[in-house]
C-alpha positions as CSV (number, residue, x, y, z in Angstrom):
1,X,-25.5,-49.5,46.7
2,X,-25.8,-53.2,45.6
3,X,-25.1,-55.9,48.9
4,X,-24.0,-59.3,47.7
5,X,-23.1,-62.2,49.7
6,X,-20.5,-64.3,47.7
7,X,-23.0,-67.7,48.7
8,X,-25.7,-66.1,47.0
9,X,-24.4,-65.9,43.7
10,X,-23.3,-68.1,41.0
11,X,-19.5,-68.5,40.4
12,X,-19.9,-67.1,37.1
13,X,-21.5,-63.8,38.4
14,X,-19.0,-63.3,41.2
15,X,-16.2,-63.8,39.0
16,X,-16.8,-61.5,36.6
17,X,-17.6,-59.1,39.5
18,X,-13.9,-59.6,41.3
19,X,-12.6,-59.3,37.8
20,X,-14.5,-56.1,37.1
21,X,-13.8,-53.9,40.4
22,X,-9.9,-55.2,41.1
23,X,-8.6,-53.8,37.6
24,X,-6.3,-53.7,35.8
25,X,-4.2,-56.5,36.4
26,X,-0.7,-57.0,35.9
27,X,-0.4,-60.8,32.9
28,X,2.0,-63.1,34.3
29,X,2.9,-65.0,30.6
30,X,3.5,-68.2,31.9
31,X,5.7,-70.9,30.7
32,X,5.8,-74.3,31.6
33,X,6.7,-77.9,30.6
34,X,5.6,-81.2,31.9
35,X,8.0,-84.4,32.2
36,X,8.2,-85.5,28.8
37,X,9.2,-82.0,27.4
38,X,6.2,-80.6,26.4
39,X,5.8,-76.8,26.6
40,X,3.1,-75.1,27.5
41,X,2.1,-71.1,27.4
42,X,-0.6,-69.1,29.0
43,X,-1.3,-65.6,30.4
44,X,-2.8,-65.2,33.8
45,X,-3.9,-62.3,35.4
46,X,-4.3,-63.3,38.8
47,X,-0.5,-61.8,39.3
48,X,1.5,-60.1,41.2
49,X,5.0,-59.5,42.9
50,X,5.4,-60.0,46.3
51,X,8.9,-59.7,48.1
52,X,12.8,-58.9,46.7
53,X,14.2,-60.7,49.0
54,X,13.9,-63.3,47.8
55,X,12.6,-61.9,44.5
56,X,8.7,-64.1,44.9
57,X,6.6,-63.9,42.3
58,X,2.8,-65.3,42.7
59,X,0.3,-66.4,39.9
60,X,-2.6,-68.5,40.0
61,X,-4.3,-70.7,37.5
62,X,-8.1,-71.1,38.5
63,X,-10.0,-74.8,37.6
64,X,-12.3,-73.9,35.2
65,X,-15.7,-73.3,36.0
66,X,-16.9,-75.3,33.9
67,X,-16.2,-79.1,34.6
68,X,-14.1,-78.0,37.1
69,X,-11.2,-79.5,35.3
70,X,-7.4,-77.9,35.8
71,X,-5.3,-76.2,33.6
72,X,-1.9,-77.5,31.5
73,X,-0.1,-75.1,33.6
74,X,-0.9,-75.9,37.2
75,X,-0.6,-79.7,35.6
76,X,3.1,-79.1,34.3
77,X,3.8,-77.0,37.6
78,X,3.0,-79.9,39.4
79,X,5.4,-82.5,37.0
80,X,8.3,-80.0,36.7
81,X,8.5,-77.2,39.5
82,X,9.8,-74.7,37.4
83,X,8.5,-71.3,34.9
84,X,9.3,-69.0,32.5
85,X,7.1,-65.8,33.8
86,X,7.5,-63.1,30.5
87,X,6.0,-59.6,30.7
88,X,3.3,-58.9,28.1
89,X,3.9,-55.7,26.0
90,X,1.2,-54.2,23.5
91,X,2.6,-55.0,20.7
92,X,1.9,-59.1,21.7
93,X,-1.2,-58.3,23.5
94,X,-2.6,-60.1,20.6
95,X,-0.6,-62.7,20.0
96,X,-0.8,-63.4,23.7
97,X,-4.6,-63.4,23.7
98,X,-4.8,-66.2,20.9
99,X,-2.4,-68.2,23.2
100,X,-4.8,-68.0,26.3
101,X,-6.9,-70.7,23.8
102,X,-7.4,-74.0,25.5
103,X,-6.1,-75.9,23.0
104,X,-5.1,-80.0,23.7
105,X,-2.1,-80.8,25.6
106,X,0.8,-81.3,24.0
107,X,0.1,-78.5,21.6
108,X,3.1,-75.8,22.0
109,X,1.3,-72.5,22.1
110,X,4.5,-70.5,21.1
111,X,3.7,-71.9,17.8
112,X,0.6,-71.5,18.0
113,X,0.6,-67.8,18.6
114,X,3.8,-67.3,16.7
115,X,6.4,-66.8,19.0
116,X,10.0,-67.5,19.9
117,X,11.3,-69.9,22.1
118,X,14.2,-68.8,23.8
119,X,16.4,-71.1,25.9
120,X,16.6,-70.4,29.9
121,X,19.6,-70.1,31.7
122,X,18.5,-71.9,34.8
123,X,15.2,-73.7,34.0
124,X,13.7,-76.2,31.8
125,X,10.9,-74.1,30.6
126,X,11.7,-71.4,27.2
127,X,10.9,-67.5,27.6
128,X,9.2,-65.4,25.4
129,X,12.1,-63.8,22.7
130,X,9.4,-60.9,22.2
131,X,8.4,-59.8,26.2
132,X,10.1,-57.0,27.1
133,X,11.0,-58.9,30.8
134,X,11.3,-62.6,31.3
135,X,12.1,-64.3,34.8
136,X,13.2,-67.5,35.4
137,X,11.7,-69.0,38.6
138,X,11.6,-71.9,40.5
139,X,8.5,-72.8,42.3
140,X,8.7,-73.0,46.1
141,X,5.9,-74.0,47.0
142,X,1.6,-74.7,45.2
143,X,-1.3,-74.0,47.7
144,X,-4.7,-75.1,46.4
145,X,-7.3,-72.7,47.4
146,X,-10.1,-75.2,47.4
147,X,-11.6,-78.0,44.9
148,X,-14.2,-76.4,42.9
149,X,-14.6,-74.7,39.5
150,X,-13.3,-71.4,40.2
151,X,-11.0,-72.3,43.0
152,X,-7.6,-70.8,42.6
153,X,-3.7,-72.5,42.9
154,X,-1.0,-70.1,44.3
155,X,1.9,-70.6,42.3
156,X,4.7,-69.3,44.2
157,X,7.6,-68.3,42.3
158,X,11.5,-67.4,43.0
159,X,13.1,-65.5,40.2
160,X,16.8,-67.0,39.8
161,X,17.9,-64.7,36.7
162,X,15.8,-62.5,35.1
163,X,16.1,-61.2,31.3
164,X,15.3,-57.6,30.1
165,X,15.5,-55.7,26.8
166,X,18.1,-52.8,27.0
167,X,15.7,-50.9,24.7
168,X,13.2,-49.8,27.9
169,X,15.4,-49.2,29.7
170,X,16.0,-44.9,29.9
171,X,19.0,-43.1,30.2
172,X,19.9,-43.9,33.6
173,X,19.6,-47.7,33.3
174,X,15.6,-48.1,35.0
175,X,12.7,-49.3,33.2
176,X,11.0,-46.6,31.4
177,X,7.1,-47.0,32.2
178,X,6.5,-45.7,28.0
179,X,8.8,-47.9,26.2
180,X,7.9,-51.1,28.3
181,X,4.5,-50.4,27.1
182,X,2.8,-53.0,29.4
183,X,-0.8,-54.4,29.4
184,X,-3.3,-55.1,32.1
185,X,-6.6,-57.0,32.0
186,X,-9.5,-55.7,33.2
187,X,-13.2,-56.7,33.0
188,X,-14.7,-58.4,30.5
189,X,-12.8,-58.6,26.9
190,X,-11.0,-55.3,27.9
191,X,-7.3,-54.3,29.0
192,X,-5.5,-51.1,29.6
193,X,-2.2,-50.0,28.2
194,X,0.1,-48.5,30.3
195,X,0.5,-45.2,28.1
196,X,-2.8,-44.4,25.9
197,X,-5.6,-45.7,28.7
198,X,-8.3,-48.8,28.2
199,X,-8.7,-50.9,24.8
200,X,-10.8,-54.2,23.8
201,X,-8.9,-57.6,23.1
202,X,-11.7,-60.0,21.9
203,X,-11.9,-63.2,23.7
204,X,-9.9,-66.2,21.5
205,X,-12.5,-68.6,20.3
206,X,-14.3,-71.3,22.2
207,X,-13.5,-73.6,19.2
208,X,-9.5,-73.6,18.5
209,X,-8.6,-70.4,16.6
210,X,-6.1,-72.0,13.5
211,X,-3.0,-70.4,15.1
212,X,0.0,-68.1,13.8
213,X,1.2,-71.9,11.8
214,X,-1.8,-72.2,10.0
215,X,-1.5,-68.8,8.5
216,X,-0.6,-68.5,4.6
217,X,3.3,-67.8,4.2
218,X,2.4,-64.5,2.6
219,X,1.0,-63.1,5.7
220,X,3.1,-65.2,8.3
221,X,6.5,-64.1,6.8
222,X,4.7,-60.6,6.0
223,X,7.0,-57.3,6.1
224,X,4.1,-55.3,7.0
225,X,1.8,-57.3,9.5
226,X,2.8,-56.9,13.1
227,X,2.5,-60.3,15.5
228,X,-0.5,-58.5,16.8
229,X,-2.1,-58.5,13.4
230,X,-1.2,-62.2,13.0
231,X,-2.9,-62.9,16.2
232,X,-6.1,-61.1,14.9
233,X,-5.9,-63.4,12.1
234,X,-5.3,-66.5,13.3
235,X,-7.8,-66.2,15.7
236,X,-10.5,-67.9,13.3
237,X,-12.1,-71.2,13.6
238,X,-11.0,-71.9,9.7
239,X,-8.8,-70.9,7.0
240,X,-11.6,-68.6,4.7
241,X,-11.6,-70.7,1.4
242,X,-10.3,-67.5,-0.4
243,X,-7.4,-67.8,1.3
244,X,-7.1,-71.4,0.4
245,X,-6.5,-70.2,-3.2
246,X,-4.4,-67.1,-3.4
247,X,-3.3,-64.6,-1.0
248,X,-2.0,-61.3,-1.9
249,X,1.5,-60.3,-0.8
250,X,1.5,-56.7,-2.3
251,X,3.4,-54.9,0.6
252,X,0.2,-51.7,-0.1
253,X,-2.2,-54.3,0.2
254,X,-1.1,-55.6,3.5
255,X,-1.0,-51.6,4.6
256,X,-4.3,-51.6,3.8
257,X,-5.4,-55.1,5.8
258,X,-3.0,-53.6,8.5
259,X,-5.0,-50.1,8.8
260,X,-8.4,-52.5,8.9
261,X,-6.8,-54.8,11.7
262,X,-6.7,-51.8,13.9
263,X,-10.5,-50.9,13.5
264,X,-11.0,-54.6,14.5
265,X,-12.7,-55.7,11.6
266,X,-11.0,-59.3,10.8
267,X,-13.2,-60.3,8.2
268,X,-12.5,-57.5,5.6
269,X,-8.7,-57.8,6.9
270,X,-9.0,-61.5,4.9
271,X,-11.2,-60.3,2.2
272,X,-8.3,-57.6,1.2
273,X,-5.4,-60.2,1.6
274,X,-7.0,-62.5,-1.0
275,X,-8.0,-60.0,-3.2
276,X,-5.8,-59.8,-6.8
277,X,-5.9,-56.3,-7.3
């Protein structure tokens, strides 16, 4: 049996330890805006619910370990007391990743990771048209957990209308656990899925990935490519010159990129959308 006293290790170690051992965790997809309208998104996993009545919802962006800085979130949270808390299914789990990049502020990570803003009801901030659940919440109340890199802000959350797809829902009206489909983090770059066990989401790069916008038209507006294949590929640092040139929209060649996107192998993925034959 390994004994550890928090004090003894670096932040980084005991993070990934907490992170490790309390798995999986439910992904509150957060939305947010600050004063001047700009929207922000971002999964956290530190997430929970926690009373329904009221219906209380708790998340909680960390600062960053390194520079100790705060995230766009917690920033907008604090501008505008309101979010836009969306479920993440598996078939955005990818999409959602690519968002989780720390790109500038100001930069609207639904476009980024390609996905639709819908209008609240009740709160400034949009919801997520593809999560299978969205609540609308009003913030109550921020508690700052201390003021170092790693230190955690309580985000606590009232839902005041909440949005869900009929289609999980089973024959008597209650969310069906298999078609909601939901993803949990875990350790590391892995998750689990609620109905086929644990899978690996690789990290979004350290540099900017080029984002869902940046792709080609011929993959963005693709028939074939899901959003989680578009998040695969727009999680690159650049365009690949070949697809500068010419990208293939051949409905079997994007089959064929698709089938390679689930092994996890991005870089033939490109090489086959820009081949001509």
């Amino acid at each position: 049996m390994l004994h550890i006293d928090p004090k003894n290790i670096s932040t980084p170690e005991l993070h990934g330890y907490l992170l490790g051992a309390v798995s999986p965790r439910p992904i509150c997809f957060a939305s947010t805006v600050d004063v001047e309208g700009n929207v922000n998104l971002a999964p956290y996993s530190f997430f929970n619910v926690f009373s329904a009545n009221p219906p209380v919802m708790i998340f909680s962006p960390a600062r960053r370990v390194r520079g100790n800085t705060t995230k766009h979130t917690l920033e907008n949270i604090l501008e505008i007391k309101e979010v836009a808390i969306n479920i993440v299914s598996y078939s955005m789990v990818q999409q959602m990743s690519l968002a989780s990049t720390e790109y500038a502020k100001g930069v609207n990570e639904f476009v980024k990771a390609g996905f639709t803003e819908v209008a609240s009801e009740k709160i400034k901030p949009p919801r997520v048209g593809e999560a299978p659940v969205q609540f609308e919440c009003v913030v109550k109340d921020v508690i700052a957990l201390g003021e170092e890199g790693g230190a955690g802000n309580l985000i606590i959350s009232e839902v005041v209308m909440l949005h869900i797809n009929e289609r999980i829902l089973d024959s008597d009206g209650k969310i069906d656990p298999a078609r909601i489909d939901t993803v949990a983090r875990m350790g590391g770059n892995w998750y689990s899925r609620a109905k086929a066990g644990m899978f690996e989401v690789e990290k979004p790069l350290r540099t900017l990935g080029i984002g869902v916008d940046a792709l080609p038209e011929a993959i963005r507006n693709s028939d074939i490519l899901t959003g989680n294949d578009l998040g695969m590929l727009a999680n690159i640092e650049a365009l690949p010159d070949a697809a500068k040139k010419f990208v293939n929209s051949n409905k079997d060649i994007h089959r064929k990129a698709r089938q390679i996107l689930e092994k996890g192998d991005v870089e033939r993925a490109w090489n086959i959308l820009t081949t001509e034959n």
